[in-house]
C-alpha positions as a LaTeX table, in Angstrom:
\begin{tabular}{lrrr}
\hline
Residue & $x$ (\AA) & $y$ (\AA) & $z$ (\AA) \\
\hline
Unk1 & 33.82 & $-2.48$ & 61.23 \\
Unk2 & 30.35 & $-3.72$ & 62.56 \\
Unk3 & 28.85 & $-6.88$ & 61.80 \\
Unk4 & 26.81 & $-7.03$ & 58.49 \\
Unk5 & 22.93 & $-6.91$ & 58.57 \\
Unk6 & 21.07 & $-9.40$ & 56.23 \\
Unk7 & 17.71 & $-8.71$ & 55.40 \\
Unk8 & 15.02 & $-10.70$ & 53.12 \\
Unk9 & 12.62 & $-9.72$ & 50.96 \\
Unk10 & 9.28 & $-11.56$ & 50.40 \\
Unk11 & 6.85 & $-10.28$ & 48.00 \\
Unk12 & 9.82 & $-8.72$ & 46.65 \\
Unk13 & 8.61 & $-6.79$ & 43.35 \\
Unk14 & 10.70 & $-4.44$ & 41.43 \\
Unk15 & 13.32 & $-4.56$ & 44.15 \\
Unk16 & 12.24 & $-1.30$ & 45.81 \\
Unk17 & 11.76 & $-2.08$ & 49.25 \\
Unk18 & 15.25 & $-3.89$ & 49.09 \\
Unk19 & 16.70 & $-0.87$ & 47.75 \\
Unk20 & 16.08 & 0.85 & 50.75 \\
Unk21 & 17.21 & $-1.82$ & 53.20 \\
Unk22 & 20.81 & $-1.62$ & 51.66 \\
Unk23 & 20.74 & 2.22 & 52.13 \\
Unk24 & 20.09 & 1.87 & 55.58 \\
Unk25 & 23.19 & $-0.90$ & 55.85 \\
Unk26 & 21.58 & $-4.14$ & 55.16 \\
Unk27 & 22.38 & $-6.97$ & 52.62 \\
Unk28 & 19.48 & $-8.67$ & 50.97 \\
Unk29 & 20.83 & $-12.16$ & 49.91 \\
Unk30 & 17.35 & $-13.59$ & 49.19 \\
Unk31 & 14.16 & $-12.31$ & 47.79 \\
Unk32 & 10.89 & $-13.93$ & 46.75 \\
Unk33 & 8.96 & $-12.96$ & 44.14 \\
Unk34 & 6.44 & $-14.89$ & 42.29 \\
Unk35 & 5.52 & $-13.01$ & 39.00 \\
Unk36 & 8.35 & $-13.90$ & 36.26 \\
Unk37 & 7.58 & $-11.33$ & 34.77 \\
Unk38 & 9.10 & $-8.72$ & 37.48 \\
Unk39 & 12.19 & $-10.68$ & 38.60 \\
Unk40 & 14.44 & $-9.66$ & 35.67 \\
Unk41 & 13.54 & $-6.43$ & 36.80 \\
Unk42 & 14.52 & $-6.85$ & 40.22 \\
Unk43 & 17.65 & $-8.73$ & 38.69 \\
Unk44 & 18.64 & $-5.30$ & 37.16 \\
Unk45 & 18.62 & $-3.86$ & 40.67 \\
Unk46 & 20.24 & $-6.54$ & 42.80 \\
Unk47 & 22.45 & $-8.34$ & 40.67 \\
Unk48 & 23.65 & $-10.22$ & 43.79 \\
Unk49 & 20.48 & $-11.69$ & 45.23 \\
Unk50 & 19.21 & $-14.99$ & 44.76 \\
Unk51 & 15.23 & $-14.65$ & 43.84 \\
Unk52 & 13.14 & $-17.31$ & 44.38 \\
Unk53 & 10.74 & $-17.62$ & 42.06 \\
Unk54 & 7.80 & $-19.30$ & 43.83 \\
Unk55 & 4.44 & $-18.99$ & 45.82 \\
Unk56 & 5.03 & $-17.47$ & 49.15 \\
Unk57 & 2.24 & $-20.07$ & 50.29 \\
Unk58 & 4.69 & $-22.85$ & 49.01 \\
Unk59 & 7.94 & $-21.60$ & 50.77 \\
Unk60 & 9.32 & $-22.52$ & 53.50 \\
Unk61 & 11.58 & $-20.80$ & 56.38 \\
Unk62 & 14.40 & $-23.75$ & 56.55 \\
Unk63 & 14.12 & $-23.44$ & 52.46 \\
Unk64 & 15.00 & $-19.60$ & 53.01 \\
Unk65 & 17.97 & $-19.66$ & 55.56 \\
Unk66 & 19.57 & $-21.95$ & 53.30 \\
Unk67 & 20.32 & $-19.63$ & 51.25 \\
Unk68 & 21.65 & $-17.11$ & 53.74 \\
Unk69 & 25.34 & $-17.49$ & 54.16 \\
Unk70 & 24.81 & $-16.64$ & 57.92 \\
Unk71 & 22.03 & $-18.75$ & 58.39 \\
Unk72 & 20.36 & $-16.12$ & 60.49 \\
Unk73 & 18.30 & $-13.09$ & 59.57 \\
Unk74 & 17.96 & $-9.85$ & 60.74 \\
Unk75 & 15.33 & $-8.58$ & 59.36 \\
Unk76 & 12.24 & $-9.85$ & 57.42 \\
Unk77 & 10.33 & $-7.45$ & 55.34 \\
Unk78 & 7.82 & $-7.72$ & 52.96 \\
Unk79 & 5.22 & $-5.74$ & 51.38 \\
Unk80 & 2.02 & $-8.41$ & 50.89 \\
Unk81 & $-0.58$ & $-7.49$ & 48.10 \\
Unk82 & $-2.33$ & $-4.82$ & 48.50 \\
Unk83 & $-5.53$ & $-4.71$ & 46.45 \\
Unk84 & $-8.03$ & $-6.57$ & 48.47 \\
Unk85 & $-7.43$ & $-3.72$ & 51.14 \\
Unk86 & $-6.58$ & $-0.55$ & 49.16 \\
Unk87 & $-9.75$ & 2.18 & 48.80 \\
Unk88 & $-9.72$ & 1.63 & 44.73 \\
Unk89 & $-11.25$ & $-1.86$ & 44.98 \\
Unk90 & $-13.57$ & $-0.59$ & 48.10 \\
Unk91 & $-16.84$ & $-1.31$ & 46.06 \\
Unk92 & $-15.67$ & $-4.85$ & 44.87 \\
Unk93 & $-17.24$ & $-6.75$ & 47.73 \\
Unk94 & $-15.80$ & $-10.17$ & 46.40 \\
Unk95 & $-12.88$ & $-11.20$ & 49.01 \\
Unk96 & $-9.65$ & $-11.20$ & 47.27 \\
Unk97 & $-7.55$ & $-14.63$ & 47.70 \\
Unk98 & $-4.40$ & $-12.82$ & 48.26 \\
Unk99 & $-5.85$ & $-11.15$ & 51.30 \\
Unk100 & $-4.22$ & $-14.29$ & 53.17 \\
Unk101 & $-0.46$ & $-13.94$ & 51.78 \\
Unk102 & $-0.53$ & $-11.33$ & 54.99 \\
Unk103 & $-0.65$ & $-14.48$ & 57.11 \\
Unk104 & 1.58 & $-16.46$ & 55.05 \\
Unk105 & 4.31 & $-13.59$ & 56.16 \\
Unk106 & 3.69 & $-14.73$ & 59.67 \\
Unk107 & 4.25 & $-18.11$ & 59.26 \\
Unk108 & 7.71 & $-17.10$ & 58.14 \\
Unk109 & 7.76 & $-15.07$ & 60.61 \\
Unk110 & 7.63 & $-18.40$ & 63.15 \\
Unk111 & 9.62 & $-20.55$ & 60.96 \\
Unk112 & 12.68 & $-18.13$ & 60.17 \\
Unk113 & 12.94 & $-15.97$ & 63.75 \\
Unk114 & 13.95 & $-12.93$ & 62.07 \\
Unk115 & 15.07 & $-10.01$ & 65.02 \\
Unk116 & 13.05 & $-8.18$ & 63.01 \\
Unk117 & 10.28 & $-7.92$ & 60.92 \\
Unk118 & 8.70 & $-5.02$ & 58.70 \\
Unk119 & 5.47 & $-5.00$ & 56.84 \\
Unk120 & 4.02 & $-2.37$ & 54.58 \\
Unk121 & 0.99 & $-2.36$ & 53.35 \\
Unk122 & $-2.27$ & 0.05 & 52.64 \\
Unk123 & $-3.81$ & 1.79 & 55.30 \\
Unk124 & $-7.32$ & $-0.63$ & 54.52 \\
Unk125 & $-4.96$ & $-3.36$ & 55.99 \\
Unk126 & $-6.52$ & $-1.92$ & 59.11 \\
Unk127 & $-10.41$ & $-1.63$ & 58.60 \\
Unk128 & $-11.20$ & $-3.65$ & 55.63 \\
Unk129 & $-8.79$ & $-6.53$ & 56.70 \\
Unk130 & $-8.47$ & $-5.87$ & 60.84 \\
Unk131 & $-9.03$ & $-9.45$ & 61.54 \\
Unk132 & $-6.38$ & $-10.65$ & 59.17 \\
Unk133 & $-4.01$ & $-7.41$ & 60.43 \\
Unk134 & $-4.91$ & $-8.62$ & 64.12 \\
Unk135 & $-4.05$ & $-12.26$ & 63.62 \\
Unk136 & $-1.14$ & $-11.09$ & 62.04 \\
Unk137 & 0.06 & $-9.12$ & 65.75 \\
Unk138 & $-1.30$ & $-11.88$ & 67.40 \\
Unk139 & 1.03 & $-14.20$ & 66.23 \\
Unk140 & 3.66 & $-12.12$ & 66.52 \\
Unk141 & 3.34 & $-11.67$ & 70.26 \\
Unk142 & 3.25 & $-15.13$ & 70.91 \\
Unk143 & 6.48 & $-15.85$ & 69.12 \\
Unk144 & 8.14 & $-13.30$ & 71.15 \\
Unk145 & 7.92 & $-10.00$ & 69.35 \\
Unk146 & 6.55 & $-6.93$ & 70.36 \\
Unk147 & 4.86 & $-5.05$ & 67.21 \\
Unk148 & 3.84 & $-1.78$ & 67.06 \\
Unk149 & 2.53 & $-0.49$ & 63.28 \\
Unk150 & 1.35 & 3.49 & 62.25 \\
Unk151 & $-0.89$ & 5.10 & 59.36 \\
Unk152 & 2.25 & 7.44 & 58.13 \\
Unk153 & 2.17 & 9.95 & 56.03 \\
Unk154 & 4.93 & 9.73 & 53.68 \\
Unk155 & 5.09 & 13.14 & 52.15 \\
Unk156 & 6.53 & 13.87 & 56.14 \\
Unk157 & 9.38 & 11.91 & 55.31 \\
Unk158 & 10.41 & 13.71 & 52.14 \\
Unk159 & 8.47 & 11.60 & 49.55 \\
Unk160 & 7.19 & 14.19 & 46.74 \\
Unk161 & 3.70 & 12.45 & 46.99 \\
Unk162 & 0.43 & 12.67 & 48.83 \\
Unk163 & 0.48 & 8.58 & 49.56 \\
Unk164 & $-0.19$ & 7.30 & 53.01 \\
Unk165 & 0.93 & 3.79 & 54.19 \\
Unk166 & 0.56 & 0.80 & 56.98 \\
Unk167 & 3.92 & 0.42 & 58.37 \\
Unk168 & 4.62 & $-2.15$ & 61.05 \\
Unk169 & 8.12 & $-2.56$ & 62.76 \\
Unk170 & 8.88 & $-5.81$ & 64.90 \\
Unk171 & 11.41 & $-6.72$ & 67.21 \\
Unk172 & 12.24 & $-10.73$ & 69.15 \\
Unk173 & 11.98 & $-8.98$ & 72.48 \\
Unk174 & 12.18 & $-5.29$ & 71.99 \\
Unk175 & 10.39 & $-2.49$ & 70.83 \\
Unk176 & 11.23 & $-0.14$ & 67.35 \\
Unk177 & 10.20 & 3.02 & 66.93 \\
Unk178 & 9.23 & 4.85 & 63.88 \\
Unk179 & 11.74 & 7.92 & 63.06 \\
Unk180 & 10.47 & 11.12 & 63.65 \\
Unk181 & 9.22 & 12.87 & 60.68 \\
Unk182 & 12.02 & 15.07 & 58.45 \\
Unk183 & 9.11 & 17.20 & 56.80 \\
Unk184 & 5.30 & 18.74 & 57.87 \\
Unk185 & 2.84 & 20.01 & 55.39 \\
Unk186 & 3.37 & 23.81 & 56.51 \\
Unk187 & 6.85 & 24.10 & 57.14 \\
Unk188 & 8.21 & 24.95 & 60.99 \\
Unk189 & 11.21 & 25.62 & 62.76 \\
Unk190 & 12.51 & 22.39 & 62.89 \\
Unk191 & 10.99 & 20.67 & 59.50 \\
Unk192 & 10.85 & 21.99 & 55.83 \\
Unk193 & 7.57 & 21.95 & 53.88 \\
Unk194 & 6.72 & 18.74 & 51.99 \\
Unk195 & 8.97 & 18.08 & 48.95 \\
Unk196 & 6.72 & 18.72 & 45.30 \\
Unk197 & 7.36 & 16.85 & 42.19 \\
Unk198 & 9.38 & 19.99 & 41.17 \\
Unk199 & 11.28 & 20.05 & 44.42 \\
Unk200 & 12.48 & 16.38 & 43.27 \\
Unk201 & 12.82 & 16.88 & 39.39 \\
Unk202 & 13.42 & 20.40 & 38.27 \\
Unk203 & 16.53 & 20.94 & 36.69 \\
Unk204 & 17.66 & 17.34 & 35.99 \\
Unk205 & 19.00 & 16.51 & 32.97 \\
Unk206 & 17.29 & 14.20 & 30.33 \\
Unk207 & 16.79 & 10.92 & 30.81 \\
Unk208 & 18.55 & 8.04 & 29.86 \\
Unk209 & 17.80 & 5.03 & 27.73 \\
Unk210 & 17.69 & 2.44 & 30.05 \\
Unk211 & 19.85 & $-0.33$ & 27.00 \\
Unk212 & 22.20 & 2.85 & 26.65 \\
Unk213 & 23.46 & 3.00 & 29.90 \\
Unk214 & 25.96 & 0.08 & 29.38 \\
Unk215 & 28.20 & 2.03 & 27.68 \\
Unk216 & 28.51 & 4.70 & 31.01 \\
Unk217 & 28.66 & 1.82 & 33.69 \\
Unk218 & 25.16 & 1.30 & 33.90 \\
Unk219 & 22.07 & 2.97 & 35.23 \\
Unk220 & 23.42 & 2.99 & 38.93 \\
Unk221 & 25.87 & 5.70 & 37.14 \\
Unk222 & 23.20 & 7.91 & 35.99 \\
Unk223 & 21.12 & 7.57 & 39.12 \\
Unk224 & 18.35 & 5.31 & 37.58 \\
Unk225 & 17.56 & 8.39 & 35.40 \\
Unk226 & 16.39 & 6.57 & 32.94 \\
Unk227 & 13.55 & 5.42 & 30.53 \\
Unk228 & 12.84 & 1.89 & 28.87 \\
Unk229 & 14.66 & 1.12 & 26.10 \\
Unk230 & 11.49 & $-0.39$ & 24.29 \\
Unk231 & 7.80 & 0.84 & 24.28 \\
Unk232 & 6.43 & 0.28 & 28.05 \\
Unk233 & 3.47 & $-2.18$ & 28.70 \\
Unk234 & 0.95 & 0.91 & 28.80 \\
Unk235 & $-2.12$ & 0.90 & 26.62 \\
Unk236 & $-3.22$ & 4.44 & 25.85 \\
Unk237 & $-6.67$ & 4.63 & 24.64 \\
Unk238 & $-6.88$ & 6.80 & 21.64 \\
Unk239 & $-10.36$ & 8.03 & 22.29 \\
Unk240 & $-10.01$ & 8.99 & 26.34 \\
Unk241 & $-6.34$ & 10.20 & 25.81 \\
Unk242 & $-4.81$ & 8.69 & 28.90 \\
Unk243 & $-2.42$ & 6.06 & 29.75 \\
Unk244 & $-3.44$ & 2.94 & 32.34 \\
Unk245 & $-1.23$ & 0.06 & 33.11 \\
Unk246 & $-2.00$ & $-3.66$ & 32.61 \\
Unk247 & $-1.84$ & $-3.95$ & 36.37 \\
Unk248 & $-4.27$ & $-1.70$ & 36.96 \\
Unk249 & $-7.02$ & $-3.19$ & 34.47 \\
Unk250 & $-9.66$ & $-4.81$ & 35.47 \\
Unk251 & $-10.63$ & $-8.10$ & 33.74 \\
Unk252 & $-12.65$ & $-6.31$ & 30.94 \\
Unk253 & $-10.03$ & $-4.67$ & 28.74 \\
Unk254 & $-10.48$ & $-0.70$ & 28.65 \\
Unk255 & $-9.55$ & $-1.06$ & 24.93 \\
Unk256 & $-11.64$ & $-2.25$ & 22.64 \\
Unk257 & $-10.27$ & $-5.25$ & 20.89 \\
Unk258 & $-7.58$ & $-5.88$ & 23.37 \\
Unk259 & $-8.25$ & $-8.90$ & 25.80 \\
Unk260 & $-7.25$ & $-8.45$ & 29.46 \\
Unk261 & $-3.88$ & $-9.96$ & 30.90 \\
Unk262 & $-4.68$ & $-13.20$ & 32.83 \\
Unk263 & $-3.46$ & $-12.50$ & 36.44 \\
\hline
\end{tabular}
């Protein structure tokens, strides 16, 4: 048996992006996440990873590989906010403070010495915020790495969306590549057509209440088909008929009477 990977999360959310580092092998021991009101969420997901519950800008490295029963990491991945870069806040020419968490994930970078690293973030990262994205290489290089990072398309990798993303890969002293794409928008010899909505959720069953899932083994045994157990945090104006999350408000509440959530 090989040698386990360890991977840690920063900016760590709903758990997603560490969801798909322990399908590809790894074990996420530690994630960091500073909104309390995500991490029992994430909790759900990884019952075996110690979150810390803090501003990236007041972490550490040393404070990190503590924490890692190795005391070594393999791979450092984080997904840094996105708003201050992404096309829906274009026209909002106030800079954003989070725009600097992006450099914050370098200084980790230095302090921890990952053999990897992996970012994700909008594809603004590179127009709107190139100085912060080329500070961000920069100081990669000099600690040894050699970054390369690509505008992908993830409907060509079997995503049932039209969503394209900033993905850089890292490694102390080599190159990674990106995989070649499993899927094309016209289908060819070698790669279906783009997965649809349909593709991915015709024909499943009903879902399941996410507090009734206890009594089958939990949601992991009902592949995560499932739906809160109480009303979701959505606000659905009666008047415009359509549902907008709280994270996606702006500071003026879109329904009357309702203030905004202090972020």
């Amino acid at each position: 048996m090989g040698e386990t990977l360890t991977a840690v999360d920063i900016f760590a959310g709903a758990g997603g992006l560490s969801l798909g580092a322990k399908r590809a092998g790894f074990q996420v021991p530690v994630a960091v996440e500073l909104d309390g009101n995500v991490t029992p969420t994430y909790l759900k997901n990884h019952a075996g990873t110690t979150v810390l519950q803090t501003d990236v800008r007041l972490l550490n490295g040393a404070e990190v590989l503590r924490l890692v029963p190795s005391g070594h990491v393999d791979l450092l991945m984080g997904c840094a906010p996105c708003q201050g870069f992404c096309s829906l806040t274009a026209k909002n020419q106030r800079r954003d403070p989070r725009n600097g968490l992006v450099s914050e994930m370098a200084r980790l970078v230095d302090e921890m010495m990952p053999d990897a690293v992996l970012m994700e973030n909008v594809p603004g990262l590179a127009t709107r915020g190139d100085e912060l994205l080329a500070a961000f290489i920069s100081r990669l290089r000099r600690a040894g790495y050699k970054p390369n990072w690509w505008n992908v398309q993830m409907a060509d990798y079997g995503v049932p969306q039209n969503r394209r993303r900033l993905v850089l890969l890292a490694g102390r002293g080599f190159e990674i590549d990106l995989p070649l794409p499993s899927h094309a928008r016209t289908a060819t010899n070698d790669r279906p057509a783009w997965r649809t909505l349909r593709d991915a959720i015709y024909g499943t069953s009903a879902p399941h209440r996410f507090d009734r899932t206890r009594t089958v083994g939990g949601p992991r045994r009902v592949n995560w088909h499932v739906v809160p157990s109480a009303p979701s945090h959505y606000a659905i104006p009666a008047a415009r008929g359509h549902a907008r999350s709280d994270a996606h408000r702006s500071r003026r509440s879109v329904v009357a009477g309702v203030p905004p959530r202090r972020l």
